[in-house]
C-alpha positions as CSV (number, residue, x, y, z in Angstrom):
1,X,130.8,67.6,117.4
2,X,127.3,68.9,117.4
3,X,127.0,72.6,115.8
4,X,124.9,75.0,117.6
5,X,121.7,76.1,115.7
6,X,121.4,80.3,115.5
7,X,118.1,81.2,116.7
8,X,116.0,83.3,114.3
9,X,113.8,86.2,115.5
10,X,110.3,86.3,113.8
11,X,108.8,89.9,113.8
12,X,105.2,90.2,112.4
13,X,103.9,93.2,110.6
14,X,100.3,94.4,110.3
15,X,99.7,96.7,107.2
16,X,95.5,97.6,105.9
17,X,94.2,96.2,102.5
18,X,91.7,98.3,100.9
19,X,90.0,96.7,98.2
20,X,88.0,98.3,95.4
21,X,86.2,96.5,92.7
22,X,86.7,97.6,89.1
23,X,84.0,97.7,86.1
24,X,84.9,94.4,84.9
25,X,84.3,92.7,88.9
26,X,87.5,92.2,89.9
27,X,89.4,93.2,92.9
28,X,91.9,96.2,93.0
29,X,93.9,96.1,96.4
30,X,96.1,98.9,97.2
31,X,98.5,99.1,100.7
32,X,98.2,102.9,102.0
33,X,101.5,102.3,103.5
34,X,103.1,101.1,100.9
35,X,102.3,103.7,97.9
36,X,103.6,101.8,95.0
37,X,101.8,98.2,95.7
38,X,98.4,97.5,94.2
39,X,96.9,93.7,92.6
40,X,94.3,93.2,90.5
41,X,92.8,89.8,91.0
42,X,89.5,87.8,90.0
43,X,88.3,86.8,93.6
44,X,88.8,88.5,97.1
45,X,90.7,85.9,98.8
46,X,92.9,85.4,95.7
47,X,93.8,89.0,96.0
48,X,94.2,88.8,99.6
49,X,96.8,86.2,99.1
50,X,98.5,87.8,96.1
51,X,98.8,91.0,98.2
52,X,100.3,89.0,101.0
53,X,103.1,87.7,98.9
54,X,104.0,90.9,96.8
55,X,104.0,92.8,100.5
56,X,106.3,89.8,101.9
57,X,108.5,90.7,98.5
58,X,108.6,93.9,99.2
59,X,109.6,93.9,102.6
60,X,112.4,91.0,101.9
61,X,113.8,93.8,99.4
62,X,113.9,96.1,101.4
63,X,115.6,94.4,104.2
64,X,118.4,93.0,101.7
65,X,118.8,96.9,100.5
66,X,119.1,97.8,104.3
67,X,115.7,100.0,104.0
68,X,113.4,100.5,106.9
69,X,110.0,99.1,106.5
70,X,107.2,101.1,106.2
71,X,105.2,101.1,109.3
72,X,101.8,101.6,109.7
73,X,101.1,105.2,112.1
74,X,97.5,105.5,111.6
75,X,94.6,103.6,110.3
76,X,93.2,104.6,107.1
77,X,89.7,106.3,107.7
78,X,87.3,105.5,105.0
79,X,83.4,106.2,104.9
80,X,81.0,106.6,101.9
81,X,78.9,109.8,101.5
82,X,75.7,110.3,100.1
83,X,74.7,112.7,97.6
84,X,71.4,114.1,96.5
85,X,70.8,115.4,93.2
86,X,67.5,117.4,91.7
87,X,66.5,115.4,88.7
88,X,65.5,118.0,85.9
């Protein structure tokens, strides 16, 4: 007798990355919507993929814990300002 296969729902999450580089040149990337996740990696895309994971991680704990994700409201705003400064 055949068995019927459950169908599985796959949702998709968007969260921002924003990356900083320390004084040694590699990458910091923290998760504004997620407060406690941040990676430190050698190379951009290696971060990029670590941060991927540990945020999958996360979010599979969460779900086994019966937590609701963190969503995402509002995009982070970021801009750099200039300063001047009198030499003396």
């Amino acid at each position: 007798m055949p068995t019927k296969k459950s169908k599985r729902t796959t949702r998709h999450y968007r969260y921002t990355l924003v990356f900083k580089t320390s004084a040694d040149g590699s990458y910091v990337v923290t998760v504004p919507a997620i407060g406690s996740l941040s990676v430190t990696s050698h190379t951009i895309e290696s971060a990029r993929e670590i941060t991927a994971r540990a945020i999958r991680a996360h979010l599979v704990d969460l779900a086994t814990r019966g937590i609701a994700f963190p969503i995402e409201r509002v995009q982070p705003i970021t801009e750099q300002v200039e300063i001047e400064l009198y030499a003396s």
